[in-house]
N, C-alpha and C positions, 0 to 999 in steps of 0.2 A: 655923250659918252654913256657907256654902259654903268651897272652898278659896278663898284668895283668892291674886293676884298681884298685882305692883308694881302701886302706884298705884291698885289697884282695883276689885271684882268686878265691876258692870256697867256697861260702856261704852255710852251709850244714844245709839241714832243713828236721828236725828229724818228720815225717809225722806219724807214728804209735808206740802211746806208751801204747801199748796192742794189746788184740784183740777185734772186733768189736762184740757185744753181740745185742742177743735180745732185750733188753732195751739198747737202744746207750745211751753212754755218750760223752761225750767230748774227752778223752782219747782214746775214742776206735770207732769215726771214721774220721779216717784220722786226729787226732786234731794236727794244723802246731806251729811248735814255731819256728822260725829262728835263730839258733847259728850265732852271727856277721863272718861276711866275713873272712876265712883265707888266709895268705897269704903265700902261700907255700915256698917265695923265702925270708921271714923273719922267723928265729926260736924264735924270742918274741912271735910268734904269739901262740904260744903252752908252753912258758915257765913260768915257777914256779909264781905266785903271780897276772898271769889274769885271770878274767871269764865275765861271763855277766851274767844280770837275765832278766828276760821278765813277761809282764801281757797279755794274750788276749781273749777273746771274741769270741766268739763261737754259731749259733743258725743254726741248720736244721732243716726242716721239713721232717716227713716220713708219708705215706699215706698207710697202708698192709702191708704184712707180704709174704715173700715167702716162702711155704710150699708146701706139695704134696699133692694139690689139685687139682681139676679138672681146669687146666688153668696157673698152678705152681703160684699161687697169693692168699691168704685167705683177703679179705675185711673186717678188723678188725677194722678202725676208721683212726682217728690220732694223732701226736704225735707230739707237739714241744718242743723240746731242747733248752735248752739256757746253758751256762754254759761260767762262770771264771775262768782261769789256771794262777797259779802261778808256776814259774819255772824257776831254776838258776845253774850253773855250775862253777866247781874254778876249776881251777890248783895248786894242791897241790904240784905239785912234775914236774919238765922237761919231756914233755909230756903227765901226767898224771891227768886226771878229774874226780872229782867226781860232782854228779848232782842231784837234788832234786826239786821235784815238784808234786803239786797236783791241781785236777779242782775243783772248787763247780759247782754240775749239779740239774740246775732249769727246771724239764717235766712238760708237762702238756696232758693228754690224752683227745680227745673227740671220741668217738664211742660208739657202745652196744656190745663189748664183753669185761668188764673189770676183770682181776684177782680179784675173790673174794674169800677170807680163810674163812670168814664165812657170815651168809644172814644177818646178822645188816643192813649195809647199804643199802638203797632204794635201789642205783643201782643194788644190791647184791639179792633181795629177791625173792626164789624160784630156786636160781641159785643153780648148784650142786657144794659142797665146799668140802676139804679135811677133812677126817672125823675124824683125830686128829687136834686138835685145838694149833693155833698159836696166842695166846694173843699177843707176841712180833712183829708181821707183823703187820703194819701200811695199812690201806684202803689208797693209794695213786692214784687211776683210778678212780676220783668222778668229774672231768672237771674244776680242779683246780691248780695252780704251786703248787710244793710242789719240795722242795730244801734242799739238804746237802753236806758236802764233802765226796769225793769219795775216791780214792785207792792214800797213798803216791806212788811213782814213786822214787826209790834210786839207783843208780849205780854207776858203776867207770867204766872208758872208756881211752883207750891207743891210742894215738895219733903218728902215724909215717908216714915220705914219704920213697917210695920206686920208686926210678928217679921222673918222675910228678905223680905219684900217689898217693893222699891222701888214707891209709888205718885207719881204725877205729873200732878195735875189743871192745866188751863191753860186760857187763853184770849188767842188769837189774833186780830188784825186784819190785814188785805190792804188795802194800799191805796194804789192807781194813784200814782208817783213824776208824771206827768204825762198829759197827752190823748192817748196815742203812738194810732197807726192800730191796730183789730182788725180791717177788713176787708179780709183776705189770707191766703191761705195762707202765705207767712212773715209772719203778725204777731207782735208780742213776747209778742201775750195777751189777753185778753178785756176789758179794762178798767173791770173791776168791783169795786166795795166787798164785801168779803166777811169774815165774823166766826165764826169757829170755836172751838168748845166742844170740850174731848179731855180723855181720861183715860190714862194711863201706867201700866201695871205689868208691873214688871221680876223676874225671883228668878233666881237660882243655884241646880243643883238641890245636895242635902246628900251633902257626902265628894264632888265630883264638880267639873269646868272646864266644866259645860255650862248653861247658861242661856238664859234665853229670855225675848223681850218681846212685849210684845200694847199696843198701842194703839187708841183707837176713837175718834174725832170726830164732829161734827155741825156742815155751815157752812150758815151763811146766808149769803145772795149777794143783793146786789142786782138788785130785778127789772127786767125790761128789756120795754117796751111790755106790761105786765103778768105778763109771764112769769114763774115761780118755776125755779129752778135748783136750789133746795137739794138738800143732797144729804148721805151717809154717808161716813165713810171708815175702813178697817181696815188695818193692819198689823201682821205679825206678823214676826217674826225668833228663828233659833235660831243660838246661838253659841257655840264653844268654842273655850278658852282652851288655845294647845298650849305655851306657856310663857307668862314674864313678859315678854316682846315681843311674841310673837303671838296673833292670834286672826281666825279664820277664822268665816264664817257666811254662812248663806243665809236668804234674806226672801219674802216676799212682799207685794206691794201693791192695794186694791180702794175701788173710787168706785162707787156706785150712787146715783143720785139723779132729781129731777126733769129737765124738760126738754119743750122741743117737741120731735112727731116726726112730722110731718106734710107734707104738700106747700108748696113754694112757687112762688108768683112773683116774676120775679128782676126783674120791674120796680117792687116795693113794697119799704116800709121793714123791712118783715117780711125780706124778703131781708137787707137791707144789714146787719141788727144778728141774724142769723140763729147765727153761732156766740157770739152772748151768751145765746139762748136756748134753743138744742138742748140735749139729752142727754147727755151726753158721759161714757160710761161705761165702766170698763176694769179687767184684773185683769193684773198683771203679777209675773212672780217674778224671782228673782234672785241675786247670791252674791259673796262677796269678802272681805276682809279689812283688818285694822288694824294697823298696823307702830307698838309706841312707841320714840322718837327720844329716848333719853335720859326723863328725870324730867317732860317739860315739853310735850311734844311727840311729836303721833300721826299720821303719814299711813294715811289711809285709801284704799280704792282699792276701787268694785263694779262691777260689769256687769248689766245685766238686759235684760229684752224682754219686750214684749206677748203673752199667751196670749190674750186675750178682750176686744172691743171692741162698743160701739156708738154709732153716730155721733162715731166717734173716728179720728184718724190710729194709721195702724198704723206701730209704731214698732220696727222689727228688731233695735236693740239700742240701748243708751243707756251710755256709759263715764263715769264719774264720780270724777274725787279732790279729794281733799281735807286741807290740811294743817289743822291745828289748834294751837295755844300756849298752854296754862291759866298763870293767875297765881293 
């Protein structure tokens, strides 16, 4: 086994719970929440009657849109995010968890190319709009926050070591808190059912505070006027431990999947449900740390940014924290 510190060699921090959309939310990019430190060489650490919950914070800005365009970049405005996650995990059973959580995500657009369903609004008039009418879509690209909750987040997740190796199969569901608006550049999200399949493995390397994790999923997504989305997702993270408080690390995050990537007309319904069915692909890294607050308690705190997108908002940095309290 590795060295271990208070409370526990691998702190596993769950970096993508979706995939990253057109309209980012919180959830879908990179949003970190810190499961409390495990300690491999305790099996309390996984047994029956503990979990943790967490609250954190979330604001990126994005600047364009990557598209196939002359210079792979469309100059559409910007965009900031703000968003609140709520999210908590129990042990119901000797190594078994279930987990629940959701973000509220606050945008706010400023540019001259806003999603408009019809020319009402000033910013809207003259513009070409979908020629069946969406009374239920909300004008949300008018240079204003405009905030709701987004997609519950539910699963069960099996917890086992196999010699030092933390393994961590699971399976996840997404799913829309309500009918909030997707057509906008600030929408809170694509609002689609989606069900992901992942596997977790964690180790410490031997005699050493350095560890590292590798995650891999596969979601399904609901398809949208026949469209498939599905798509992959990887994350990997290396971390070390500089005492039994801290620990520092840097990650990276990657979505490659299905999607439309073709032309539209912005007077068909292919438009209007267009970021439910594009592409939406990206690789981003990143880096930060875990501070623990006593026996009980870890604020965690990362930063990252987009390196590589397609039919994706390009996102310049993304700041993230997050407190956490295990019982």
């Amino acid at each position: 086994m590795g060295l271990p510190v208070r409370g526990g060699l691998l702190p596993t921090l769950l970096t993508t719970m979706g995939a990253i959309c057109a309209m980012p939310c919180a959830a879908q990019i990179g949003n970190a929440f810190v499961v409390p430190a495990l300690d491999l060489t305790e099996q309390d650490s996984t047994a029956k009657g503990h979990g943790w919950m967490s609250i954190g914070y979330q604001n990126t800005y994005i600047d364009g849109f990557f598209a196939p365009v002359p210079g792979g970049k469309a100059p559409i405005g910007a965009v900031r995010v703000q968003s609140l996650s709520l999210n908590a995990e129990y042990f119901f059973a000797d190594s078994w968890s279930a987990y629940l959580g959701i973000p509220f995500i606050e945008s706010r657009y400023g540019g001259d190319s806003p999603h408009c369903v019809s020319q009402a609004p000033p910013q809207c008039r003259g513009a070409t709009v979908p020629v069946q009418p969406h009374p239920e879509s909300k004008f949300l690209d008018d240079g204003h926050y405009h905030g709701t909750w987004q997609d519950w987040n539910v699963g069960v997740a099996y917890h086992t070591n196999v010699g030092d190796y933390l393994i961590k199969p699971s399976v996840t569901a997404y799913i829309p808190s309500h009918n909030y608006t997707f057509f906008a550049q600030a929408a809170p999200g694509q609002d689609l059912r989606k069900l992901e399949v992942a596997v977790e493995v964690a180790h410490q390397f031997e005699l050493s505070n350095i560890y590292y994790r590798v995650n891999v999923g596969h979601v399904f997504a609901e398809k949208t006027l026949g469209q498939s989305i599905d798509h992959n997702r990887l994350d990997l993270e290396l971390g070390y431990f500089l005492n039994d408080a801290w620990t520092v690390k840097a990650f990276a995050l990657g979505k490659k999947g299905h999607g439309y990537t073709g032309d539209y007309d912005q007077t068909t319904e292919l438009w209007y449900h267009h970021d439910q069915r594009a592409m939406h692909n990206y690789a981003s890294v990143g880096a930060g740390f875990d501070y623990r607050v006593g026996e009980k308690d870890t604020l965690s705190v990362t930063v990252q940014r987009l390196v590589w997108g397609q039919f994706v908002f390009d996102f310049k940095y993304s700041i993230d924290a997050h407190l956490t309290h295990s019982f």
